[in-house]
C-alpha positions in Angstrom: -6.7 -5.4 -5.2 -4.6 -4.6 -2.7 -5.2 -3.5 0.9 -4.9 0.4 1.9 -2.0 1.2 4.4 -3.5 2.4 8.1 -3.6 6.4 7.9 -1.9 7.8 10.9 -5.5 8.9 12.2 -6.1 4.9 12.4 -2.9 3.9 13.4 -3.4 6.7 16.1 -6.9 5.2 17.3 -5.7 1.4 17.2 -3.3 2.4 20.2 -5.4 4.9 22.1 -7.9 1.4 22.4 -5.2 -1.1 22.9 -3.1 0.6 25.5 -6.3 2.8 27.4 -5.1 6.0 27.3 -7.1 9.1 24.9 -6.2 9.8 21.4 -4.1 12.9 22.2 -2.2 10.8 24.3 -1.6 8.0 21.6 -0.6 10.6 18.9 1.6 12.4 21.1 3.9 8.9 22.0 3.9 8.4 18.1 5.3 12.1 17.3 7.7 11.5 20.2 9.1 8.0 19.0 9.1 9.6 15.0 11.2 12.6 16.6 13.1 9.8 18.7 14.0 7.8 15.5 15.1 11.0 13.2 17.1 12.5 15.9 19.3 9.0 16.7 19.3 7.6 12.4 23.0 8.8 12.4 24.1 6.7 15.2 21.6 4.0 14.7 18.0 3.6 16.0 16.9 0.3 16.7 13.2 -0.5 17.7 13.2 -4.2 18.7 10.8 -6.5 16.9 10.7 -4.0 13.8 13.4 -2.8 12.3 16.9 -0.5 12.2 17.1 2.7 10.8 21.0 3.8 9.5 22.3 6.2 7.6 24.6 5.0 4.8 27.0 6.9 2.0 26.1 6.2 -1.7 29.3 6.8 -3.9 28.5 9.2 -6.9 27.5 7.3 -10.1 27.2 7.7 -13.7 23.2 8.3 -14.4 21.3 8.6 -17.6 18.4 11.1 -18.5 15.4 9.3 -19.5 13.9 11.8 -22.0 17.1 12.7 -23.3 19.7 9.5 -23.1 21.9 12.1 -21.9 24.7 10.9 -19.4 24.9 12.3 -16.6 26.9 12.3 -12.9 24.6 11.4 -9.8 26.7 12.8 -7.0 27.9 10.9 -3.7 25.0 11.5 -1.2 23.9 10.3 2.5 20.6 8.0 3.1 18.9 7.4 5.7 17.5 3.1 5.1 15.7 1.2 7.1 16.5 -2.9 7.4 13.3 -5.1 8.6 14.2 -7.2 11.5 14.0 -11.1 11.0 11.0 -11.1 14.0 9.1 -8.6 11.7 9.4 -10.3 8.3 8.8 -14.4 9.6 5.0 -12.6 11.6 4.5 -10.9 8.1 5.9 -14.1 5.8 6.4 -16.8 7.6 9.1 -19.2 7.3 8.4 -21.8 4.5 9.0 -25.5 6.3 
C-alpha cells in the first residue's frame, strides 16, 4: 500500500518547524509562492532543485467517445505542465550505477 501525499496542513507545519517562524507565517509563504508560480506559468516559472512550470499548445485531435465509439474532434487548447528537474528525480530515484 502506498504512502498518503502530505496535506497542505502538514506540509504547512513541516516548514513552520524547520524554518522557526509560526504556522500563519509558513502558510502565508506557500500561498505567496502558489500565486508566484500561476501568475509567471506563461513566461516560465522555474523553482531550482524542483521543477519548471510552462505552458504549451496542444493541436486539436481526432477523439473517440467511450460509451458510444462515436468520433469526435478534441479542439486545440493551452496547458499549463510541469517538467521535474534532474536534482529532484536522482534524490527521489537515484541514479542506477
Amino acid at each position: 500500500m502506498a504512502a498518503k501525499p502530505l496535506t497542505k496542513g502538514q506540509i504547512v507545519e513541516h516548514l513552520s518547524e524547520k524554518l522557526d517562524t509560526t504556522k500563519k507565517q509558513a502558510n502565508s509563504f506557500l500561498v505567496e509562492l502558489n500565486a508566484l508560480a500561476y501568475k509567471n506559468a506563461k513566461k516560465g516559472f522555474t523553482l531550482p532543485g524542483f521543477g519548471k512550470l510552462t505552458v504549451t499548445r496542444r493541436k486539436k485531435r481526432t477523439g473517440r467517445n467511450p460509451q458510444t465509439g462515436e468520433k469526435l474532434i478534441i479542439p486545440a487548447k493551452s496547458v499549463v505542465k510541469f517538467k521535474v528537474s534532474k536534482t529532484c528525480q536522482d534524490a527521489v530515484y537515484p541514479p542506477k550505477k
